[in-house]
PASERO-145554 format. One record per residue (C-alpha): residue in one letter; residue number from 1; x, y, z. Coordinates in steps of 0.02 Angstrom, whole numbers, plus 50000, padded with zeros to 5 digits. Layout:
<atom resn="a" resi="NUM" c1="X" c2="Y" c3="Z"/>
...
***
This chain:
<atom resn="x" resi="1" c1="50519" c2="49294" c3="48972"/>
<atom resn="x" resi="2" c1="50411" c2="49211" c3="48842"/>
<atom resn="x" resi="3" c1="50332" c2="49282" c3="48701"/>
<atom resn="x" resi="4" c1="50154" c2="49250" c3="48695"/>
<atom resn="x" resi="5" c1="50185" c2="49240" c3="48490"/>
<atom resn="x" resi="6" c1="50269" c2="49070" c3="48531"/>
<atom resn="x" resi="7" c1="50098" c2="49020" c3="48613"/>
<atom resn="x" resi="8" c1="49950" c2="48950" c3="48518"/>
<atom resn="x" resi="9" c1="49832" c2="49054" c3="48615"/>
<atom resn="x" resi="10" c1="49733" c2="49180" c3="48575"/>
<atom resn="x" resi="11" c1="49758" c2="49344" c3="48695"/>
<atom resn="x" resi="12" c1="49576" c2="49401" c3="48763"/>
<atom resn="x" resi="13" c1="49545" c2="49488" c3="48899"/>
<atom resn="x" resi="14" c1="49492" c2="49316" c3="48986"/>
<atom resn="x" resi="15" c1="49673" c2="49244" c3="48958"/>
<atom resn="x" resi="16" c1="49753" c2="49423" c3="49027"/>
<atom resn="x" resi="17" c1="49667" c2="49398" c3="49184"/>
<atom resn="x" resi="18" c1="49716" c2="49210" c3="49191"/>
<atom resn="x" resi="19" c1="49885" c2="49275" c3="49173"/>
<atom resn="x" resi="20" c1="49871" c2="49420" c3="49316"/>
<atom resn="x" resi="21" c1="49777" c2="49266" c3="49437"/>
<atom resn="x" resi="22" c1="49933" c2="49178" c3="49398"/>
<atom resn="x" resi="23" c1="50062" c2="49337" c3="49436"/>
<atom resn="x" resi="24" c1="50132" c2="49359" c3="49263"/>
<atom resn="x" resi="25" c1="50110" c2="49504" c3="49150"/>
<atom resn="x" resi="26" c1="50142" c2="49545" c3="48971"/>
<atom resn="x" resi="27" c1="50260" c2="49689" c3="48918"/>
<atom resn="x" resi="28" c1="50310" c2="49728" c3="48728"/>
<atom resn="x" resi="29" c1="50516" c2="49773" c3="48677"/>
<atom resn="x" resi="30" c1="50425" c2="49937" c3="48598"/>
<atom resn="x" resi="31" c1="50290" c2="50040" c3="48559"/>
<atom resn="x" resi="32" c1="50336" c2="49977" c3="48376"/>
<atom resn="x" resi="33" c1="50333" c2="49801" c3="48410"/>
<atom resn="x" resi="34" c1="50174" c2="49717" c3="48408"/>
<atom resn="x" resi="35" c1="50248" c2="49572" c3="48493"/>
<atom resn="x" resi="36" c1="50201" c2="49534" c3="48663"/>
<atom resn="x" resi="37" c1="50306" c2="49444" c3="48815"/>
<atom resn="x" resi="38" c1="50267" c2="49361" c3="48965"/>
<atom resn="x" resi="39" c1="50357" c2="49442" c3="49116"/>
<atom resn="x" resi="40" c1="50396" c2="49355" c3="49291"/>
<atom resn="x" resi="41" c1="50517" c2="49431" c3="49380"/>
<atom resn="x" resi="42" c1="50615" c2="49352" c3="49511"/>
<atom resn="x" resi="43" c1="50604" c2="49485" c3="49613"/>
<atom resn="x" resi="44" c1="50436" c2="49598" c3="49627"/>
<atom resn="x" resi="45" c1="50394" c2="49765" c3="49670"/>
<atom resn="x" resi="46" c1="50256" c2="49788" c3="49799"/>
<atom resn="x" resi="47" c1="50203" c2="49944" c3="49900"/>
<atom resn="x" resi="48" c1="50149" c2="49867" c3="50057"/>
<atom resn="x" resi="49" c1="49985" c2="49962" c3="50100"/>
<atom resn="x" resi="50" c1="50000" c2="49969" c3="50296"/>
<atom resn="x" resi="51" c1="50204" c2="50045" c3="50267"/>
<atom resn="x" resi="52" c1="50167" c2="50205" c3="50153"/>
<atom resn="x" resi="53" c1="50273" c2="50328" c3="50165"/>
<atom resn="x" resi="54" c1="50211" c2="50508" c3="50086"/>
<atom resn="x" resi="55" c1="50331" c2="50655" c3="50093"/>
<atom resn="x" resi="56" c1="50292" c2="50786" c3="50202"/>
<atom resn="x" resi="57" c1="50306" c2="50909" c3="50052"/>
<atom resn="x" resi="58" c1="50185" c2="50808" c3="49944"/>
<atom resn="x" resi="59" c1="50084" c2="50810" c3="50086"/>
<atom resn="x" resi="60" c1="50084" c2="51001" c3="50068"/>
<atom resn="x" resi="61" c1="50039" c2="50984" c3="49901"/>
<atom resn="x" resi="62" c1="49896" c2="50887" c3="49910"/>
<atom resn="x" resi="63" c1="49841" c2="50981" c3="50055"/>
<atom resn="x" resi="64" c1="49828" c2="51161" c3="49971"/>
<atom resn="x" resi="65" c1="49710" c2="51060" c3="49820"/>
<atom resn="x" resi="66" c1="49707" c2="51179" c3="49669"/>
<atom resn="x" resi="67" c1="49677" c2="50992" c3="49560"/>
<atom resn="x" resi="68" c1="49540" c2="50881" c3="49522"/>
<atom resn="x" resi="69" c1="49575" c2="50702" c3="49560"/>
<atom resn="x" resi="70" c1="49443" c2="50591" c3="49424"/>
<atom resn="x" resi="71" c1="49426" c2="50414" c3="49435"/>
<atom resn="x" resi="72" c1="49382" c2="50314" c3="49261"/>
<atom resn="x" resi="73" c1="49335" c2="50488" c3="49194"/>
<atom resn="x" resi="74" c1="49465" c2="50473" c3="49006"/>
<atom resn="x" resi="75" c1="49549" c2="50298" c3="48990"/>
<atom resn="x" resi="76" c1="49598" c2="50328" c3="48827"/>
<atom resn="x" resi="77" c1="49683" c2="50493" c3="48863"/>
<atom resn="x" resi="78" c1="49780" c2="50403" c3="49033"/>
<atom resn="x" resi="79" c1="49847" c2="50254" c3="48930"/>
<atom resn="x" resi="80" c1="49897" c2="50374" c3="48768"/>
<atom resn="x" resi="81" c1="50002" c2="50491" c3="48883"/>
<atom resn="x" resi="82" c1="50092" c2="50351" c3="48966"/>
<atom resn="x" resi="83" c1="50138" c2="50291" c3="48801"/>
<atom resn="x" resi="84" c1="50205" c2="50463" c3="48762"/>
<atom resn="x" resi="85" c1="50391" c2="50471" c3="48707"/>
<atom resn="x" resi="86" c1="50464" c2="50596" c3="48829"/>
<atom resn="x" resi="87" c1="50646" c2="50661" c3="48896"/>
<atom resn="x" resi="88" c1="50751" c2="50530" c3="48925"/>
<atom resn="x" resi="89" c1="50635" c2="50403" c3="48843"/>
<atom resn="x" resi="90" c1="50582" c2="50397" c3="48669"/>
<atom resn="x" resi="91" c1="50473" c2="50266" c3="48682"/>
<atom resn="x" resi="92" c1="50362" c2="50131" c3="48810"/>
<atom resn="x" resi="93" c1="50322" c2="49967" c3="48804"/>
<atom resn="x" resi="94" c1="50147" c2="50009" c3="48776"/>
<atom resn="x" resi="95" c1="50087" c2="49945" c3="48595"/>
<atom resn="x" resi="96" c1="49945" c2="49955" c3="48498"/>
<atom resn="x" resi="97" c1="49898" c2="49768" c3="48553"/>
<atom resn="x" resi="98" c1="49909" c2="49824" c3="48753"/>
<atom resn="x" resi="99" c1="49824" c2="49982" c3="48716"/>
<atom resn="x" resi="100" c1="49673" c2="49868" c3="48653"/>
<atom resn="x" resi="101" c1="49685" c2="49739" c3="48775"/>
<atom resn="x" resi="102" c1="49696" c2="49840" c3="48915"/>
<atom resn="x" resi="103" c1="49523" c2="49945" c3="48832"/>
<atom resn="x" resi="104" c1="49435" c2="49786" c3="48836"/>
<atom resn="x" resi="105" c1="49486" c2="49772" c3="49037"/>
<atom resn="x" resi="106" c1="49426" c2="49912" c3="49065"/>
<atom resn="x" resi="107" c1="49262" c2="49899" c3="48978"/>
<atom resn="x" resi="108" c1="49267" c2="49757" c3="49087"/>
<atom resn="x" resi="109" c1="49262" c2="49857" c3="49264"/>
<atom resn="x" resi="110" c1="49469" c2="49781" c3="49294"/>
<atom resn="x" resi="111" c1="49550" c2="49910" c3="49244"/>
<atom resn="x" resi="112" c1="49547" c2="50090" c3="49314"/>
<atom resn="x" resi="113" c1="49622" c2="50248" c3="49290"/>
<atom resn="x" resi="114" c1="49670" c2="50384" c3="49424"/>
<atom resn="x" resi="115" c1="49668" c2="50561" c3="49340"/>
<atom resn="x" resi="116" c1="49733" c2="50726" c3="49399"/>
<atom resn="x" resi="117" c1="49680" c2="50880" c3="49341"/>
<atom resn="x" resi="118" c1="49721" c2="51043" c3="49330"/>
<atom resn="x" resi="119" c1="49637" c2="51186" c3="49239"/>
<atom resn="x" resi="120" c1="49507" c2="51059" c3="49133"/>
<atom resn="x" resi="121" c1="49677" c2="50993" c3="49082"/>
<atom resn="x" resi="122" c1="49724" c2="50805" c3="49110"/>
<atom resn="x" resi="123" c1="49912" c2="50817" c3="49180"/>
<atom resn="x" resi="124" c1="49945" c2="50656" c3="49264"/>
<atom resn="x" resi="125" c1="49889" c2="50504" c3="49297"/>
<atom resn="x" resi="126" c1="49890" c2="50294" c3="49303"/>
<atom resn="x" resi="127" c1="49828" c2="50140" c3="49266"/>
<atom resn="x" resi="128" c1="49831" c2="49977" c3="49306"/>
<atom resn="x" resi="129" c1="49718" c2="49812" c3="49337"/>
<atom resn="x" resi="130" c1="49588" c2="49767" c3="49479"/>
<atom resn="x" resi="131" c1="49577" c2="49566" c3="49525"/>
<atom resn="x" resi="132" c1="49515" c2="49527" c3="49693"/>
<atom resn="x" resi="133" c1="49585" c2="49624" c3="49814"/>
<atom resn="x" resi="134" c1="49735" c2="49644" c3="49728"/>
<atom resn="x" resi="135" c1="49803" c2="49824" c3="49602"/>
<atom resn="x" resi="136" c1="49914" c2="49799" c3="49484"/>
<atom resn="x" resi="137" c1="50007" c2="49960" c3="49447"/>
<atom resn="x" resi="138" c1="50033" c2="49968" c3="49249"/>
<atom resn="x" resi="139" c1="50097" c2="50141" c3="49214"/>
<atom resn="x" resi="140" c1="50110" c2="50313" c3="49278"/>
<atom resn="x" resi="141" c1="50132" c2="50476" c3="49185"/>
<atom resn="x" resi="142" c1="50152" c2="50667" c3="49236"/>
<atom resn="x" resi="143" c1="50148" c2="50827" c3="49135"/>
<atom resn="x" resi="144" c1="50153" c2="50930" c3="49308"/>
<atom resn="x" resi="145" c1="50258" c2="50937" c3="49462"/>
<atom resn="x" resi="146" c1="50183" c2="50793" c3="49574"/>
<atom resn="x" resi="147" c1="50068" c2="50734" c3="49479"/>
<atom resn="x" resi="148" c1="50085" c2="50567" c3="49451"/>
<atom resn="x" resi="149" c1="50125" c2="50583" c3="49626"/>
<atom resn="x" resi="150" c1="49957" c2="50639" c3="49690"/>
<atom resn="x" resi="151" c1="49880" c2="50517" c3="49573"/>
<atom resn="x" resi="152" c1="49975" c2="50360" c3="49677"/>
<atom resn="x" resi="153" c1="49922" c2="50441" c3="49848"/>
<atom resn="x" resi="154" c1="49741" c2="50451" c3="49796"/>
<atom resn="x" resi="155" c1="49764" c2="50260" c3="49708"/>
<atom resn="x" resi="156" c1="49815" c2="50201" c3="49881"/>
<atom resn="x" resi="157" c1="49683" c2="50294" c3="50003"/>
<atom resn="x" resi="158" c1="49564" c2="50213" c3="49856"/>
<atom resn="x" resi="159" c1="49629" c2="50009" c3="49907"/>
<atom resn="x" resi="160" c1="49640" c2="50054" c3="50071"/>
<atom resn="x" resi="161" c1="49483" c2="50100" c3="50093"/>
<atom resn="x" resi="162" c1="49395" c2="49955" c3="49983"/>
<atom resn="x" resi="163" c1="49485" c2="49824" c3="50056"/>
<atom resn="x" resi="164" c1="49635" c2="49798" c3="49963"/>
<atom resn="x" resi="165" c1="49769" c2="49685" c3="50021"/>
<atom resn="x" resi="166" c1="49887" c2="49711" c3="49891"/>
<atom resn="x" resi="167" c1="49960" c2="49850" c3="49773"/>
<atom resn="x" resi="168" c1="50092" c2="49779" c3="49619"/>
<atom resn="x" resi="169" c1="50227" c2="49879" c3="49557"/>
<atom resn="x" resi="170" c1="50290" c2="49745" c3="49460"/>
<atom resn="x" resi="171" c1="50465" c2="49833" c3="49485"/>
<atom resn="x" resi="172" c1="50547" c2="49971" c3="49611"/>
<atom resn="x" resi="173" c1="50605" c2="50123" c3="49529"/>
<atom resn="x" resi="174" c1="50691" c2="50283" c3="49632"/>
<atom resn="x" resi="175" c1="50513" c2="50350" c3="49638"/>
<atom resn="x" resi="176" c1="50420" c2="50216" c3="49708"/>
<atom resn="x" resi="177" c1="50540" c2="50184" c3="49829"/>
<atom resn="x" resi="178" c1="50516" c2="50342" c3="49913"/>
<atom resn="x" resi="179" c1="50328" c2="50274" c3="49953"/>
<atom resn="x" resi="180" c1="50392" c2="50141" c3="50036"/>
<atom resn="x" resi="181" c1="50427" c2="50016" c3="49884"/>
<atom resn="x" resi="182" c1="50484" c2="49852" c3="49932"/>
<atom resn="x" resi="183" c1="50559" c2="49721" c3="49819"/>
<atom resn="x" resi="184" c1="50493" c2="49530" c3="49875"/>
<atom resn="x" resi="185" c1="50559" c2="49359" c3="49817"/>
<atom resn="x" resi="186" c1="50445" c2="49272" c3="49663"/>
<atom resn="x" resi="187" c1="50373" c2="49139" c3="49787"/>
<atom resn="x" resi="188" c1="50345" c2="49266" c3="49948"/>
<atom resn="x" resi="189" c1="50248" c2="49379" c3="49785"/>
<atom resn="x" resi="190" c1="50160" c2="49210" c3="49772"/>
<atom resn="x" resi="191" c1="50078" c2="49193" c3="49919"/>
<atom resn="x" resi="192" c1="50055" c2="49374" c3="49935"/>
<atom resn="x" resi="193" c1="49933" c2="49341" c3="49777"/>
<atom resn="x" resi="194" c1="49867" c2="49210" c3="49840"/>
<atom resn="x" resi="195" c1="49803" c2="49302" c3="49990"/>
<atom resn="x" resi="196" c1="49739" c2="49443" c3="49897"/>
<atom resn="x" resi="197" c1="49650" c2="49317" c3="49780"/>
<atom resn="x" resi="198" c1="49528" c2="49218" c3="49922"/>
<atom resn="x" resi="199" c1="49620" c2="49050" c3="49855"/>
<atom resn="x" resi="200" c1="49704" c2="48909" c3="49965"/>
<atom resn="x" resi="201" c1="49902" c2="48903" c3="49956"/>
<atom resn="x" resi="202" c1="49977" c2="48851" c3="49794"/>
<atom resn="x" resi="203" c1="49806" c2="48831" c3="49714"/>
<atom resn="x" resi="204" c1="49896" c2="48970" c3="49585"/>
<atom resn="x" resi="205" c1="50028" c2="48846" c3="49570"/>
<atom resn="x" resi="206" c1="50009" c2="48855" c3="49376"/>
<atom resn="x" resi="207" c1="50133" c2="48978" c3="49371"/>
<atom resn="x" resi="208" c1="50237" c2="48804" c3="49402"/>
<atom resn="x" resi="209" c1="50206" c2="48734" c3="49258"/>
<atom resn="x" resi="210" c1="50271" c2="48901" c3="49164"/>
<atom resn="x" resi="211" c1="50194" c2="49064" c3="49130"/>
<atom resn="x" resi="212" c1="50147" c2="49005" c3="48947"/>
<atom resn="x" resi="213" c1="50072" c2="48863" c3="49015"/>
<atom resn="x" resi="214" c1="49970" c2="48931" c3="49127"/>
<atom resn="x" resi="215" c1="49917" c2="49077" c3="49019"/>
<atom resn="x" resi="216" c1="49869" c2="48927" c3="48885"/>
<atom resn="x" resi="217" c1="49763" c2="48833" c3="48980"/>
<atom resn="x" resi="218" c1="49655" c2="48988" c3="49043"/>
<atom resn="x" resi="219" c1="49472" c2="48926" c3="48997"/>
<atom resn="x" resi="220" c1="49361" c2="49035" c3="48879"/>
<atom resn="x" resi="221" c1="49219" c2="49081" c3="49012"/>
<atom resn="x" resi="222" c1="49190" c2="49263" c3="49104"/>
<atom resn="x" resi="223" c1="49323" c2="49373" c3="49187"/>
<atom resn="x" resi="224" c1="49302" c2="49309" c3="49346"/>
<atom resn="x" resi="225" c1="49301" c2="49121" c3="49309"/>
<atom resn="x" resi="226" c1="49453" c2="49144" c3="49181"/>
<atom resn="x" resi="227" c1="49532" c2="49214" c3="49357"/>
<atom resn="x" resi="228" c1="49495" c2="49087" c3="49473"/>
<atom resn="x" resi="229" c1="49416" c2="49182" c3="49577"/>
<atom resn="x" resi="230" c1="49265" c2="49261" c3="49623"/>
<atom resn="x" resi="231" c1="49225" c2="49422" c3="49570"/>
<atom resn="x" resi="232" c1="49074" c2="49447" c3="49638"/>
<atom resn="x" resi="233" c1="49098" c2="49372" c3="49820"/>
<atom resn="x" resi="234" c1="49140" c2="49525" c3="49951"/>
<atom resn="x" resi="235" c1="49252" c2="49396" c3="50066"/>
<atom resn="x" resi="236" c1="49382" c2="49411" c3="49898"/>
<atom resn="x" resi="237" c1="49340" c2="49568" c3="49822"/>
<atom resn="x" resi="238" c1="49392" c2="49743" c3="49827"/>
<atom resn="x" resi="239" c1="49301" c2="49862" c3="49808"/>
<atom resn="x" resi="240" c1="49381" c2="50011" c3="49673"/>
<atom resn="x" resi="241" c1="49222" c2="50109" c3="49692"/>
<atom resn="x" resi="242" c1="49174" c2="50106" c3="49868"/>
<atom resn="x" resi="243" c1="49276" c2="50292" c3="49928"/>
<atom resn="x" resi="244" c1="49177" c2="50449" c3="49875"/>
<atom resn="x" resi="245" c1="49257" c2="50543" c3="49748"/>
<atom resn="x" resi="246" c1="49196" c2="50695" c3="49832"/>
<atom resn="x" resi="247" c1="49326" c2="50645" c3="49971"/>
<atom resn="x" resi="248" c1="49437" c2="50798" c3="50011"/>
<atom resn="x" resi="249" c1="49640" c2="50804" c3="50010"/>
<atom resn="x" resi="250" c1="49631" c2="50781" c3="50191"/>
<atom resn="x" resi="251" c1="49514" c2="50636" c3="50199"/>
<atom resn="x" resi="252" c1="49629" c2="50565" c3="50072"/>
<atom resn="x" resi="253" c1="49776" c2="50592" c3="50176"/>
<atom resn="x" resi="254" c1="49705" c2="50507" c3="50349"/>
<atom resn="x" resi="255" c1="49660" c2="50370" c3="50249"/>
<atom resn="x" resi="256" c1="49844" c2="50336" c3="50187"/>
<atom resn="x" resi="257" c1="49912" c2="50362" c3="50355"/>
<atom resn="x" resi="258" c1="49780" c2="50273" c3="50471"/>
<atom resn="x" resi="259" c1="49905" c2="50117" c3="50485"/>
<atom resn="x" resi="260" c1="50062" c2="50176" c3="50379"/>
<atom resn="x" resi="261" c1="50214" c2="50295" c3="50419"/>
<atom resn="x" resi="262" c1="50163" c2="50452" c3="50342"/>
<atom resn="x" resi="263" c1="50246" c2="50630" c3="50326"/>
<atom resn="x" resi="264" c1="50084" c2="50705" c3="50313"/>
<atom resn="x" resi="265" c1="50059" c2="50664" c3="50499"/>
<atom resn="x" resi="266" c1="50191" c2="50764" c3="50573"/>
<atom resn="x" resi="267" c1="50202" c2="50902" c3="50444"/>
***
């Protein structure tokens, strides 16, 4: 872990996708500390998209509706309530320096929200950042039974569908794990990236130089070239925006299971 304080670079939205292209993320201690760190973890969380597992009783769930799944719709609102201080946890890793960042990614078209919503109410709900045809999960939050639940179900009918290849949970908690979470060695994450990035085998070798490194020497042009890769070509793309949002809970449900072991199947 280094902090990117220790770095004579500046942190723009350019660099943050450098650092993503390169599999390394930035975390703060606290929502108080305005620091920021460098994280690459020796082991990664991953939720292989062709292995989902959805329970048979969220399956239920989603089935009888009675929510409104948004996509993009209140960025601001997403990112505040996973900030929130809640039971068990007074406070995130989300500062005021990732709140901004991650605005400027998402004024950017790579970062995107999943909403659910109940009653004109926002109640749960993630974000996280769109490179290639790789997600990076950032953060989830839920202020109703499921929620967050229903948002990750949606998320992954959403890659599926536009031709993701891979889905980053950075790490495997109890919940994740019941979708199917996997943890996967640093290099195996590697070339998982890689793939999901269109570029040849250890092309993203930067990362071997050190995350601070290879954050440092991101060049100062557009999103896409500060990646490495290319944005705009459809061979190394996914596509966020390609499923309907007018999709219903069913639709939503084939599409998880059409190649993944799903309770919604047999329920």
């Amino acid at each position: 872990m280094t902090s990117i304080d220790n770095v004579m670079v500046e942190i723009t939205p350019q660099v943050l996708l450098k650092a993503y292209a390169c599999g390394i993320f930035p975390m703060a201690e606290s929502a108080d500390d305005n620091a920021l760190y460098w994280i690459e973890p020796e082991h990664r969380g991953i939720l292989p998209l062709d292995k989902v597992h959805v329970p048979r009783s969220l399956a239920r769930t989603i089935r009888r509706g009675g929510f409104e799944v948004k996509i993009d719709h209140d960025f601001e609102a997403v990112i505040e309530e996973c900030a929130a201080s809640r039971t068990g946890r007074r406070s995130t890793w989300i500062n005021a320096r990732i709140r901004s960042l991650y605005r400027d990614l998402f004024a950017l078209g790579h970062c995107h929200t999943v909403e659910v919503w109940q009653d004109d109410k926002l109640v749960g709900g993630l974000y996280g950042v769109h490179l290639g045809r790789a997600f990076f999960g950032e953060s989830m939050f839920s202020n109703a039974r499921d929620a967050s639940k229903i948002a990750l179900v949606y998320l992954i009918a959403r890659l599926k569908y536009g031709g993701f290849t891979l889905l980053d949970t950075q790490f495997v908690t109890g919940h994740l794990a019941r979708f199917g979470a996997i943890e996967v060695s640093r290099q195996k994450f590697q070339r998982l990236l890689e793939g999901a990035l269109g570029v040849s085998q250890g092309s993203a070798g930067a990362v071997a130089g050190g995350a601070a490194g290879a954050v440092a020497a991101a060049p100062s042009g557009g999103a896409a070239g500060a990646a490495g890769v290319g944005a705009g070509s459809g061979s190394t793309a996914g596509s966020f925006s390609a499923l309907s949002g007018g999709v219903s809970p069913g639709g939503v449900l084939q599409l998880v299971s059409q190649t993944s072991k799903t309770g919604c199947s047999t329920a």
